[in-house]
C-alpha positions, 0 to 999 in steps of 0.5 A, spaced: 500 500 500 503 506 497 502 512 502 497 515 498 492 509 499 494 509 506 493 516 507 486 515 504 484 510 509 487 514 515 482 520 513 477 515 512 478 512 518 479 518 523 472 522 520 469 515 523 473 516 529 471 523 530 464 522 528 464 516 535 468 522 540 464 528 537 457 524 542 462 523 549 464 530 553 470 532 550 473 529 559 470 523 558 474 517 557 471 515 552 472 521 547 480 521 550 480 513 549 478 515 542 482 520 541 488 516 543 485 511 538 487 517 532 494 518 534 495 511 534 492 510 527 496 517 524 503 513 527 501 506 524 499 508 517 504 515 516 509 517 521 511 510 524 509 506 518 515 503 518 517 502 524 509 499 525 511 494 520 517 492 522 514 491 529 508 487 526 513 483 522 516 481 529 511 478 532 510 472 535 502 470 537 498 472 531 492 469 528 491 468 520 486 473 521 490 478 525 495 478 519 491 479 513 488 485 517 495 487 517 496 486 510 490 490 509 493 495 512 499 494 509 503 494 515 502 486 514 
């Protein structure tokens, strides 16, 4: 997956987050959790990618399912 494709898939998916944080109260744990969920989400797909994919590539325990995910996310 090539940075344009990633970056796509990282502003779609964090319009979703923002959409699920914007019904919480901006100090509720939720709306930081989500929060938290975005800046991962902007590490692993643009800014640390990379590194994220050398780290996934890395692991030990990790279901078929698990790996296909990651490869969706080109991270895999």
């Amino acid at each position: 997956m090539d940075l344009k494709a990633r970056m796509k898939l990282f502003e779609d998916d964090a319009a979703v987050l923002g959409e699920l944080a914007q019904q919480f109260d901006e100090n509720s744990k939720e709306h930081t959790a989500l929060k938290h969920a975005s800046i991962a989400l902007w590490y692993v797909m643009l800014e640390g990618h990379d590194q994220f994919k050398d780290y996934v590539s890395r692991l030990k325990r990790v279901t078929a399912e698990q790996k296909a995910h990651f490869a969706e996310m080109g991270v895999g």
